[in-house]
C-alpha positions as CSV (number, residue, x, y, z in Angstrom):
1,X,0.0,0.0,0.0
2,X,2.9,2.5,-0.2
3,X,2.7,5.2,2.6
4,X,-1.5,4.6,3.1
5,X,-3.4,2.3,4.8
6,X,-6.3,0.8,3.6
7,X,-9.2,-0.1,5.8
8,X,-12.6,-1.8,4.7
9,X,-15.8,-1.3,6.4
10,X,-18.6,-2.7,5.6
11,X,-22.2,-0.6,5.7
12,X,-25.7,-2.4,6.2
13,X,-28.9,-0.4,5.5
14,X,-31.6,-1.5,7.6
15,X,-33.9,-1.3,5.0
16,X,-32.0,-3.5,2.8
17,X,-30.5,-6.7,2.6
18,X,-26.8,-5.3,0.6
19,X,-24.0,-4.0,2.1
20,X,-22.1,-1.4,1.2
21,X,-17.6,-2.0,1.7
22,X,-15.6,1.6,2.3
23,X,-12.3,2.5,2.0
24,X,-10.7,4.7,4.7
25,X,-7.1,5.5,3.4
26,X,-4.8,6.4,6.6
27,X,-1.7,8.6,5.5
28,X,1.5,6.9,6.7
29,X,3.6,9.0,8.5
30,X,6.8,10.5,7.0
31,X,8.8,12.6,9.6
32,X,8.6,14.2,13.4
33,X,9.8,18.0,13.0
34,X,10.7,19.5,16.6
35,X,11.4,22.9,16.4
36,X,13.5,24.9,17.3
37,X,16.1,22.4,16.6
38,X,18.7,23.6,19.0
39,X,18.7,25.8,22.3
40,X,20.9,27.5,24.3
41,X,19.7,28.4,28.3
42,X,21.0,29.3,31.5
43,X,20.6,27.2,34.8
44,X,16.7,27.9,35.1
45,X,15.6,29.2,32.0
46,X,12.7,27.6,30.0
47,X,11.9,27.6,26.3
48,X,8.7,25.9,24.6
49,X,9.6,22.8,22.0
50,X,6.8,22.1,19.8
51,X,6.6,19.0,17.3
52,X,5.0,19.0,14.1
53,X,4.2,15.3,12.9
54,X,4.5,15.3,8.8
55,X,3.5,13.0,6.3
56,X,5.8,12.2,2.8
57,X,4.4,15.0,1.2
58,X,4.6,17.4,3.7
59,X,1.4,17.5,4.9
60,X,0.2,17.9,8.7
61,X,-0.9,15.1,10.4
62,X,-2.9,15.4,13.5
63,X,-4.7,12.6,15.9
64,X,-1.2,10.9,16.5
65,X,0.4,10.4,20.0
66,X,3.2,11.8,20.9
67,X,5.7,11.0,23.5
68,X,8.8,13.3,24.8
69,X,11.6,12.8,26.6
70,X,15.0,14.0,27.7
71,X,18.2,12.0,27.3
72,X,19.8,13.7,30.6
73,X,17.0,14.8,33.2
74,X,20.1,16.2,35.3
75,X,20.8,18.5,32.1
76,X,16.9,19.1,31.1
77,X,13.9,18.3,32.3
78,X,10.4,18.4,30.9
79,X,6.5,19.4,32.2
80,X,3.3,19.5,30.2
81,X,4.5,16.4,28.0
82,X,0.6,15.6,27.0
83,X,0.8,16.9,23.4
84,X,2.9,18.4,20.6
85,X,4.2,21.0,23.1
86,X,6.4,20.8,25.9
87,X,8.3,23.0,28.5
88,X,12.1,22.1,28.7
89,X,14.2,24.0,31.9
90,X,17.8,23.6,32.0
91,X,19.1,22.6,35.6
92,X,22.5,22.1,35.2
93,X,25.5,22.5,32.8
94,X,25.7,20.0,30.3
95,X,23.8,19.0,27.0
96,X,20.5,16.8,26.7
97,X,18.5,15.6,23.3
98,X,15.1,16.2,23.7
99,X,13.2,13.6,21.7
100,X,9.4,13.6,20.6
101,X,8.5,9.9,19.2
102,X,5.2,9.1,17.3
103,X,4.6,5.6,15.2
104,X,8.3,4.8,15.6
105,X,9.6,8.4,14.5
106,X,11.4,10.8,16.1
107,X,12.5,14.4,16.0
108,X,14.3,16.5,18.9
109,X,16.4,19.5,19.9
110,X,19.5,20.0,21.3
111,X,19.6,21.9,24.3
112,X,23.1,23.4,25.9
113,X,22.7,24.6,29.4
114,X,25.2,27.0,30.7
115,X,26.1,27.6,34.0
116,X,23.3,30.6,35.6
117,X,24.2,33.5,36.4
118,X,26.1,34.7,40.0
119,X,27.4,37.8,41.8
120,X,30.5,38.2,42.2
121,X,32.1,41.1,44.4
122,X,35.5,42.5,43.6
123,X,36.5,42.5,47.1
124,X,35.9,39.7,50.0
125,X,36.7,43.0,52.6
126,X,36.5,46.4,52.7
127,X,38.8,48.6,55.0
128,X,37.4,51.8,56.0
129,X,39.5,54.5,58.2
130,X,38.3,57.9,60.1
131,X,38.3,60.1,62.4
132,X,36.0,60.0,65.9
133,X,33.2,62.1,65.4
134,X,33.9,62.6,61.3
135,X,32.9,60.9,58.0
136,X,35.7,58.6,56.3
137,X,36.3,58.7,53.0
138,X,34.3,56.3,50.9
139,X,35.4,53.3,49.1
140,X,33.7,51.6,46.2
141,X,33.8,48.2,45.1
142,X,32.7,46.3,42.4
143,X,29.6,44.1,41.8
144,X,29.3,41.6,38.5
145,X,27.8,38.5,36.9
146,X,30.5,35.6,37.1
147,X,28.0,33.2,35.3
148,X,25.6,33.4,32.1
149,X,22.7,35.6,31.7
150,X,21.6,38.7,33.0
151,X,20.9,39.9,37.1
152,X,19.0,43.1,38.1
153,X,17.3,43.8,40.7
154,X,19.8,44.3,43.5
155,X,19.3,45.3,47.1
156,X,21.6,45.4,50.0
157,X,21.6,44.3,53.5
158,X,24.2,45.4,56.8
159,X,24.5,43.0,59.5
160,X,26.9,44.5,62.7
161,X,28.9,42.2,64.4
162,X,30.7,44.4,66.6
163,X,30.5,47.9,67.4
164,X,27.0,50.1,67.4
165,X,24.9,49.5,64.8
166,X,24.1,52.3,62.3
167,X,28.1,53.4,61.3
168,X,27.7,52.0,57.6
169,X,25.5,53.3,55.2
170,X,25.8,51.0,51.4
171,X,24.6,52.8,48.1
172,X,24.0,51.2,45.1
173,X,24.8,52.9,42.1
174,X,22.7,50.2,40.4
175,X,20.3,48.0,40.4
176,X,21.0,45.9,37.3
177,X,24.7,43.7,37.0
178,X,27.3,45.0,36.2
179,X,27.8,47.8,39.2
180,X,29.1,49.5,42.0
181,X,28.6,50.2,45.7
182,X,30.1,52.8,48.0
183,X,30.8,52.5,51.5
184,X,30.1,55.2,53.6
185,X,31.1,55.3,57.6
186,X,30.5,57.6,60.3
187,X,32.5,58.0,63.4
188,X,30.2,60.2,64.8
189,X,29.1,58.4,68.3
190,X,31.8,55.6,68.2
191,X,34.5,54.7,70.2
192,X,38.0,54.6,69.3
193,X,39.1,51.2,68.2
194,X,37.5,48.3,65.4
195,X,34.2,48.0,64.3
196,X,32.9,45.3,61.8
197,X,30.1,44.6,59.8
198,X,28.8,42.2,56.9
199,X,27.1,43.5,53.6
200,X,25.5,41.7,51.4
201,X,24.1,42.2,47.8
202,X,20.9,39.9,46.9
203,X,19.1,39.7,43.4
204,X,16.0,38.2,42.9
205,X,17.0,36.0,40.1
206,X,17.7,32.6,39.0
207,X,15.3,31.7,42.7
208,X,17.6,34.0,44.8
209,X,21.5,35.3,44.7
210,X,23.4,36.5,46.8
211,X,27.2,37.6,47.9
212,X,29.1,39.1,51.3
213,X,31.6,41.7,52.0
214,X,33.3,42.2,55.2
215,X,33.6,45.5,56.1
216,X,36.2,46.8,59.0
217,X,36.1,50.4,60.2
218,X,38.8,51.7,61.9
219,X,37.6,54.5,64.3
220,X,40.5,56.9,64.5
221,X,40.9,59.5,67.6
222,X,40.2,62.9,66.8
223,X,42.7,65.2,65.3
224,X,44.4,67.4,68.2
225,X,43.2,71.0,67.8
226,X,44.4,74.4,69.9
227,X,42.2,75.8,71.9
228,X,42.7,78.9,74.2
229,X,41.5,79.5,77.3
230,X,40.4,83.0,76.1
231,X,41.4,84.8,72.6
232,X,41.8,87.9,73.6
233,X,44.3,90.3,76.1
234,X,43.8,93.6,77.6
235,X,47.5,94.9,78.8
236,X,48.1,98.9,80.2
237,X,50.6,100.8,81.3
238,X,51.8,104.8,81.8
239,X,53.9,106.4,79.8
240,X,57.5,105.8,80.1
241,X,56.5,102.9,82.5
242,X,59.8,100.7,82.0
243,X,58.1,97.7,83.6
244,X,56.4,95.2,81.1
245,X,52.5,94.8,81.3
246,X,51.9,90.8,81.4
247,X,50.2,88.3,81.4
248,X,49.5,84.5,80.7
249,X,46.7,82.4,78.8
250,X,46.9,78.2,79.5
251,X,46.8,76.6,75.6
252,X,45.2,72.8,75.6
253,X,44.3,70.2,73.6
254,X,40.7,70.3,72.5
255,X,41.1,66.9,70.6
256,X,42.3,63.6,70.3
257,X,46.2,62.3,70.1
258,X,48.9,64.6,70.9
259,X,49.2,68.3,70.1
260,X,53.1,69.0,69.6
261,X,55.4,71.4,68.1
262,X,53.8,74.4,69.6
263,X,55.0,78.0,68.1
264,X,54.1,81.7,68.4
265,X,54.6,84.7,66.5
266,X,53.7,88.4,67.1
267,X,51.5,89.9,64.0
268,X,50.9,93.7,63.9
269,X,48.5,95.3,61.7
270,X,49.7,97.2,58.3
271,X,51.3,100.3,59.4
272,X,51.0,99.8,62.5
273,X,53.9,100.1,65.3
274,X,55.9,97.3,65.9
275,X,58.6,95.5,68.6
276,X,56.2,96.4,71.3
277,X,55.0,93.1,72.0
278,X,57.2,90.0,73.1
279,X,55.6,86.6,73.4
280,X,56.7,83.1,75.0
281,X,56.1,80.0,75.0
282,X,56.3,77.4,78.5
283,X,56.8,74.3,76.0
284,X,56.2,73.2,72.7
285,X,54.1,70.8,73.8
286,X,50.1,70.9,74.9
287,X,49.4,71.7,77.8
288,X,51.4,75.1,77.6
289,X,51.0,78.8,78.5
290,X,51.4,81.6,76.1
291,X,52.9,84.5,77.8
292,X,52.3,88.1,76.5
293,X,54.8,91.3,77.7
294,X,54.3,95.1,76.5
295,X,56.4,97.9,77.2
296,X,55.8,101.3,77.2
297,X,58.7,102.7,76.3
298,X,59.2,105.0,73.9
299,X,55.9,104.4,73.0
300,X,53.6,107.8,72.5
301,X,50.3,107.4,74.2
302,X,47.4,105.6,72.7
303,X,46.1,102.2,72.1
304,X,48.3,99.6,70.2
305,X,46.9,96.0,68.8
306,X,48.4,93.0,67.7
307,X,47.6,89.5,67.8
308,X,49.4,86.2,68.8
309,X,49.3,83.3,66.0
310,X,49.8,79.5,68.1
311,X,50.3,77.0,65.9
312,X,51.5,73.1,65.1
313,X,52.9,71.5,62.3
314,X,50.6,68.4,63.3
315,X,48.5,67.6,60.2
316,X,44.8,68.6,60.5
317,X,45.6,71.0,63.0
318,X,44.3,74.8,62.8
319,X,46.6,78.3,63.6
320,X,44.2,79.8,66.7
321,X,44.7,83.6,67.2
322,X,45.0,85.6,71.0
323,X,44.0,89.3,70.1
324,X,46.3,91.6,72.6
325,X,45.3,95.3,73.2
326,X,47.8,97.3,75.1
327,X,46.6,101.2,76.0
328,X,49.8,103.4,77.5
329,X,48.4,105.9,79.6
330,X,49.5,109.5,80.1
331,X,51.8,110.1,83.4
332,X,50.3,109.1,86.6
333,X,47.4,108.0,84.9
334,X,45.6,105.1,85.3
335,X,46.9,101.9,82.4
């Protein structure tokens, strides 16, 4: 019969006594076309295969069974196997034949699974630096796919381990792979010494991802700064006095570590008259006393100014000024 079946069947009218023979002529078929004939996923992914069930002339056959499988359920597996269409996922790396068989034939795709996709830090830890009571610089590290496919959705998460909470603050500078984060800490409210924390950055895909970095913030003491116990100096004497007005101000260290290298230095105004003024120093080293001295001598009366600069050559630390005034009376006057 070639590629047809033949099948006789014999009809009886009820009214008559003949029958009546017909010929049903089943096409043989030719071919099982799966398309699409080769995939490509990720860990996870899914992709509809469909098979089409042709006979020698091309033509579409319907009413046949169909029956898929996978040659590597590890690689692929299938769901909704009840007809020409079926739903292949990739579960691991690797490569499976997915086969549809009717009446002996069979078509099928090949599917390659690649690994999924992952995040992957640039960085396992992150060391962060500052000042007691100031913001550190920030550091930035990098987040990226080390697998196939594409991750977005990112959010981020701090867990303390030691220390206060609330030092760290993480910002995304993206949501979708590849990005960055920045690292932000605060030593306002800490103590000196270590604290440590855990960040991580999740991703919703591929059923969950996630990765860590340690983060160690090293809470420095506060710069030394000068501070005066007052910044300004009222000094008087008569005229022709040849005893120096004087007096003293106490210089301490309003910060952290140690304030060192102390100096002084008379400044007088533009124009103004000069050599008036001596200044000393008890150490170069905090606590200290600035001492002042003004003499009258040869000095007409009236008011003179000048001002004191203290300094250090200790990084981060300020020049603070003491403002002296000295007012040389007439003779028998009152300084």
């Amino acid at each position: 019969m070639g590629r047809f079946g033949r099948l006789a069947v014999g009809l009886c009218a009820l009214t008559v006594a003949a029958c009546e023979t017909v010929t049903v002529v089943v096409v043989e078929l030719d071919r099982v076309r799966v398309e699409p004939a080769a995939r490509t996923l990720v860990e996870g992914e899914s992709f509809s295969a469909t098979a089409t069930l042709l006979g020698a002339d091309g033509e579409v056959l319907s009413g046949r069974t169909i029956v898929w499988s996978t040659s590597d359920p590890s690689v692929a597996t299938l769901s909704g196997t009840a007809g020409s269409r079926v739903t292949v996922t990739g579960q691991s790396p690797g490569s499976a034949r997915i086969e549809a068989t009717a009446e002996g034939r069979r078509g099928a795709v090949v599917v390659d699974v690649l690994e999924g996709p992952s995040l992957v830090l640039s960085a396992s830890q992150v060391d962060l630096a500052g000042r007691q009571g100031q913001l550190a610089p920030s550091v930035d590290f990098g987040i990226a796919n080390g697998g196939n496919g594409s991750i977005s959705g990112l959010q981020t998460s701090v867990e303390y381990r030691s220390g206060p909470a609330g030092w760290l603050t993480v910002g995304l500078n993206g949501t979708t792979v590849p990005t960055t984060a920045t690292l932000t800490a605060s030593g306002v409210g800490m103590p000196i010494g270590k604290a440590e924390a855990v960040v991580r950055i999740t991703s919703p895909v591929a059923g969950g991802l996630s990765a860590s970095v340690a983060v160690v913030f090293e809470v420095q003491p506060p710069p030394p700064t000068i501070e005066l116990t007052s910044n300004s100096v009222g000094l008087g004497a008569s005229f022709g006095n040849p005893v120096p007005a004087t007096a003293s101000v106490p210089v301490t260290n309003g910060g952290g570590g140690a304030l060192t290298g102390l100096a002084a230095q008379v400044e007088y105004p533009a124009g103004g008259r000069q050599g008036w003024l001596t200044v000393t120093l008890s150490g170069t080293t905090a606590p200290a006393t600035v001492g002042v001295s003004a003499l009258a001598t040869g000095l007409p009366i009236g008011v003179y100014t000048a001002r004191v600069a203290v300094t250090s050559p200790v990084a981060e630390v300020s020049p603070v000024y003491l403002d002296v005034s000295f007012r040389v009376a007439p003779p028998g006057g009152a300084p």
